[in-house]
N, C-alpha and C positions, 0 to 999 in steps of 0.2 A: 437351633430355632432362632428365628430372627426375634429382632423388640418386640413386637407388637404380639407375635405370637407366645411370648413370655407375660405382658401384662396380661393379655384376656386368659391365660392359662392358670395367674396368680390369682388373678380376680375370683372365677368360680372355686380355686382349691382355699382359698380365704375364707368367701362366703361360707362354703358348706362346713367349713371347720368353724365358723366362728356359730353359725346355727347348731352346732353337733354339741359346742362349749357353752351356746345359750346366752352370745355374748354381740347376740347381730344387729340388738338395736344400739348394741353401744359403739358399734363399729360404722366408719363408712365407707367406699368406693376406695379411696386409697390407703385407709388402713390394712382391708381387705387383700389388696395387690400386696401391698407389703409383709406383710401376714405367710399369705401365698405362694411368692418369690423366695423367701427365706425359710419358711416351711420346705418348700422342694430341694433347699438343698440341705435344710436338717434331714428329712425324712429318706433323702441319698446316703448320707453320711450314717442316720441308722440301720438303713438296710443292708449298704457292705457292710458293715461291722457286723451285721446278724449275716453273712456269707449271700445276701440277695442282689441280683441287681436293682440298682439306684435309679436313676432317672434314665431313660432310654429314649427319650424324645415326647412327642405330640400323639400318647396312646393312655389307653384307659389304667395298665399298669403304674405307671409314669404320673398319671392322675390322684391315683390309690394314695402311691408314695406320699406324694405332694400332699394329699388330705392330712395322712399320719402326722406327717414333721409337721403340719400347721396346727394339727391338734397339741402334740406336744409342744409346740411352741406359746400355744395360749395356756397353755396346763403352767407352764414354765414362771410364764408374764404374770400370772395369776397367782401363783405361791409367792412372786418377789413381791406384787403389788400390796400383799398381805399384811 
């Protein structure tokens, strides 16, 4: 995937994790992306370890992932913030 198609792919898997975590007014546009980005490759990294495939490009599976690892990435942020 090229850059560009990596931020707007961060952005929505951000958003909807950060709305999932109840966390969207505290968030904005590029916490969002980075949230997102880094969610996709926790949520890679849990799904080989669970025998799944991880990120496979610019599709709805790939999207899933990405939601997951951003959700557990805010779950994460959230216990250390504590």
């Amino acid at each position: 995937m090229n850059i560009l198609a990596w931020i707007i792919f961060g952005a929505l898997a951000g958003w909807i994790a950060s709305i999932i975590m109840k966390k969207n007014k505290q968030m904005g546009a590029i916490a969002n992306i980075v949230v997102g980005i880094i969610g996709a490759f926790l949520g890679g990294a849990i799904m080989n370890f669970l025998g799944y495939e991880g990120i496979t490009g610019f599709d709805l599976w790939s999207f899933l992932v990405a939601v997951i690892g951003a959700v557990v990435l805010l779950f994460i942020v959230g216990l250390i913030r504590r």
